[in-house]
N, C-alpha and C positions, 0 to 999 in steps of 0.2 A: 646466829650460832657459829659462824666463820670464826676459828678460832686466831686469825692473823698471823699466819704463818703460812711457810713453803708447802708442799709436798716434801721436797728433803728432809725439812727440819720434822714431819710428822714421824717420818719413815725413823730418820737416825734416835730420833726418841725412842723408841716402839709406840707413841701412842697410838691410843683404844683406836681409834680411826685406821693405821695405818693395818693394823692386826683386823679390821674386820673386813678392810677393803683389797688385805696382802697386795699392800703397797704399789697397787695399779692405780694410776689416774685418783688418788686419795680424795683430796676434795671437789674433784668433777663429780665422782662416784657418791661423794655427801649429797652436795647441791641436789643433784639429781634424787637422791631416796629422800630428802627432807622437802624439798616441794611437792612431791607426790603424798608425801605422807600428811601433808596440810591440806592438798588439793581432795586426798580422798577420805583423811580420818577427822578433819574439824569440822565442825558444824557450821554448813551457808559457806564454806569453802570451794564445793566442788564444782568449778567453772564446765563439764562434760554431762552434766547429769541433764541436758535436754541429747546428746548424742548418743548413737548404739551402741554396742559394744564393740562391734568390730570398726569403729570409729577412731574411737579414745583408744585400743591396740594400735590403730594407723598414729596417730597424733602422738600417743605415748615414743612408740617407737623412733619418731620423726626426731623430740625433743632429747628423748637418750643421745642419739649418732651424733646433735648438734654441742650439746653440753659438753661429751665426752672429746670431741674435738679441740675444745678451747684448751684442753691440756699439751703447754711448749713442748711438750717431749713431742709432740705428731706436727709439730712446726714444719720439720722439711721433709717429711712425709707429705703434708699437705702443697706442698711448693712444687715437689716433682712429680705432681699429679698434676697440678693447674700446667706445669711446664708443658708436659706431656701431650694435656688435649689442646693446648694453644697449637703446638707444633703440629698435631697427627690432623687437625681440620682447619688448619692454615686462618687460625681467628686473629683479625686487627681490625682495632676500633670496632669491634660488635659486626663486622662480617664473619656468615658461618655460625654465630655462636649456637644456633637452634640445633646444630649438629650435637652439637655436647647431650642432649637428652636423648639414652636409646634407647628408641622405643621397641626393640625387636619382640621384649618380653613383660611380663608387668613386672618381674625381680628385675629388668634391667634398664627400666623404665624408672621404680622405685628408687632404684641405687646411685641410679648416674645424676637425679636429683637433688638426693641425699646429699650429694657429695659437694654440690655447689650451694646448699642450703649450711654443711659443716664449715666450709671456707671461711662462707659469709662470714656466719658467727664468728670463727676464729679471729678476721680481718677486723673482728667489731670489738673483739674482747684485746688485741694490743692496736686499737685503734685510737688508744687517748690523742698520739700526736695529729690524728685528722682534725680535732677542734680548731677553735678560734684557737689564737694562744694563748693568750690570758686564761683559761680556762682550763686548756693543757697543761700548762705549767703548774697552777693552783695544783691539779689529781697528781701530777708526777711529785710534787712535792709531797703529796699528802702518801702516795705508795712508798716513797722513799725514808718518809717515818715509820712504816707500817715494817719495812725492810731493816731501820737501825735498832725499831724496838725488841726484834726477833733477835738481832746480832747483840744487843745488850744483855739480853738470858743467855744468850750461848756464852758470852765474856764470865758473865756470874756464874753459869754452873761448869763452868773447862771447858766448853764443847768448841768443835772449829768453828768459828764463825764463816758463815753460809757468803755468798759472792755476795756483792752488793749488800751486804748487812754490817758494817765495819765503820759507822758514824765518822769516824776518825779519819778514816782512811779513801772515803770515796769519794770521788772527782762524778759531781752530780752533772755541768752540763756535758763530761766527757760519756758518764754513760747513757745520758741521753743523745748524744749522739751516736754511739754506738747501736742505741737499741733500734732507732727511726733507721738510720742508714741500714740496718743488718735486717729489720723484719717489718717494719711498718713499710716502709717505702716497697721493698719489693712485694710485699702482697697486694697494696695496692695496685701497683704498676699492672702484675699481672690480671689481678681482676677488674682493671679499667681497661682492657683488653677485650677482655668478654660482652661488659655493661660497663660502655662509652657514659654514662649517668653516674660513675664513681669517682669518675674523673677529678672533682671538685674536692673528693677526698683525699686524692695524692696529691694533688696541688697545696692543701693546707700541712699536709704532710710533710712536703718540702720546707716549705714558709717556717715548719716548727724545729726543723732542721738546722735552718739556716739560724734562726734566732739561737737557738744554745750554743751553736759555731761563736757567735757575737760573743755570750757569756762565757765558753769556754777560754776565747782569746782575752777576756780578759783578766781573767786569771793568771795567765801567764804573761803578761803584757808589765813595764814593769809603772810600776806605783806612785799615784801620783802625788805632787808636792804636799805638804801635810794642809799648806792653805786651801790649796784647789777642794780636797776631802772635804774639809770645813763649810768652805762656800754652798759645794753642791749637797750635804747632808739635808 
């Protein structure tokens, strides 16, 4: 039921989604009510029902903070919070990290959990460039359809066409370099920081970086003889 679009483009619409979620976190705030509504109103659905109740409240809650995080507006919200406890308990390479959990209270115990279970996710949901590449590339092209079909309706009904939605007009490995350089990279960075075990994720990270660099330059690289084209097609 993902209807293939922004958050923006829900919002500037009014659609029914963006009116019933008033325009906070739109389709986090979907995902989130239409899995619970599978998990709790279909039949042979509900994966809780050997657990209590104040169980499935703990796990419910757990799943809202993590979903609701994935939304880019809390990007650098989430980045100068990992800043912050890198810096306040002096973590490198996974020394210190056990500090990050305070246990002073069970709210603060709960929360400071939370917070590195929300990360994760987030690191996981713009984590395409952590793949192999071949496999990266494949989802980044498939999101960037996903992004020109959205800028095609906005073309057909007036509307601005939304960033990255402009088929015409986007420079696909520049904004994939923009996007791994600006948010893939540095979340990993700092959460292989934490857990020395992610490590292998910024590394691929990089790799995916370097590779659109390649594509990018040759875009702008100039063209080669119409034989050469030939040969190598």
């Amino acid at each position: 039921k993902h209807p293939g679009v922004t958050n923006g483009f829900l919002q500037n619409t009014n659609n029914d989604l963006a009116l019933i979620y008033n325009d906070q976190s739109i389709l986090e705030n979907f995902h989130i009510s239409e899995s619970f509504r599978v998990i709790f109103k279909e039949k042979g659905c509900n994966i809780f029902d050997k657990l209590s109740a104040e169980q499935v409240k703990i796990i419910r809650k757990r799943i809202i903070g993590c979903i609701l995080a994935t939304d880019m507006a809390r990007h650098f919200e989430i980045m100068t919070s990992l800043q912050n406890i890198i810096s306040t308990h002096e973590i490198v390479k996974g020394k210190n990290a056990e500090k990050i959990i305070n246990k002073k209270t069970p709210l603060t115990d709960f929360e400071s959990k939370q917070f590195i279970l929300n990360a994760c996710l987030h690191a996981a949901d713009i984590g395409n460039p952590a793949r192999i590449f071949p496999a990266s590339e494949e989802w980044s092209n498939r999101v960037m359809e996903e992004f020109w079909r959205q800028g095609d309706f906005e073309k057909k009904n007036k509307l601005p066409v939304s960033y990255l939605c402009d088929r015409l007009a986007v420079n696909v490995p520049g904004s994939q370099v923009g996007f791994i350089s600006g948010f893939t990279i540095p979340i990993f960075e700092k959460l292989s920081q934490i857990m020395p075990a992610l490590t292998p994720l910024l590394q691929f990270s990089i790799k995916s970086e370097e590779e659109w660099k390649k594509r990018q330059q040759a875009l702008i690289s100039p063209k080669q003889p119409t034989f050469c084209l030939l040969y190598t097609s």
